[in-house]
C-alpha positions, 0 to 999 in steps of 0.5 A: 527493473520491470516486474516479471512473471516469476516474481508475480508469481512468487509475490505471496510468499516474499511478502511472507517472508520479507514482511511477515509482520506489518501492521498493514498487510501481515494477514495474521497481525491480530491488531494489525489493517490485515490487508491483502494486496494483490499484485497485477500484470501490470505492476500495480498491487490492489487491495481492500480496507472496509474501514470500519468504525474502530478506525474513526478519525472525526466521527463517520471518516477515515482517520488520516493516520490509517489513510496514510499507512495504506497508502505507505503500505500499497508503495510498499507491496508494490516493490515487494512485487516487483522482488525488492524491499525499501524503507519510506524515505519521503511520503507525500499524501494529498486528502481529496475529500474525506473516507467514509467509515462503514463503506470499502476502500480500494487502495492502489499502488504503482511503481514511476522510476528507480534511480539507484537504490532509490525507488519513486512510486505513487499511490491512491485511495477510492471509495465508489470509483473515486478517488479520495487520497493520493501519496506520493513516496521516494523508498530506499532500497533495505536489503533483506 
């Protein structure tokens, strides 16, 4: 199921609708990460955290739970992107060094491969054009 034009460009608005409330990317969650993914041409949805201090794990880094959660929540966008929806049925993370609060984070994630009603996808975190944290994650198709 490649990504399509018109589902690129109604990206927003099934985001909005199919994940109103996340507490990753809902932009008026008001507890919530907030972050805003954009979709590409290629398939790949980006987006920014600026990982401040209220999400401290050991003190000056990134706790790994927020970590994770953006990373479950690029694989996420990106079937959203591509006009399905899907519940984390494996999630897999590797931390490459640590996250430095105070310092932007650029989040990826791209689809692999569907079998069936299970979508395979991958993900990654970077702070100055190197890569931090990678995920990988299986998703089950949720129907709306």
């Amino acid at each position: 199921m490649p990504a399509t034009t018109e589902t690129l460009d109604d990206y927003a608005a099934t985001r909005a609708r199919l994940h109103p409330d996340c507490w990753v990317c809902a932009p008026l969650h008001d507890r919530g990460l907030a972050v805003r993914f954009k979709a590409g041409t290629n398939g790949v949805v980006t987006g920014e955290f600026p990982c401040h201090e209220e999400f401290v794990g050991y003190p000056g880094l990134l706790h790994g739970g927020v970590i994770s959660a953006l990373l479950d929540g690029a694989m996420t966008n990106c079937l959203i992107a591509r006009g399905t929806t899907g519940l984390t049925a494996r999630f897999k993370v590797r931390f490459l060094k640590p996250v430095l609060i105070g310092r932007p984070a650029t989040i990826r994630g791209w689809w692999e491969k569907s079998r069936g009603a299970v979508h395979v996808l991958s993900a990654d975190l970077s702070q100055d054009g190197q890569v931090l944290a990678t995920a990988a994650g299986r998703f089950m198709t949720y129907p709306e």
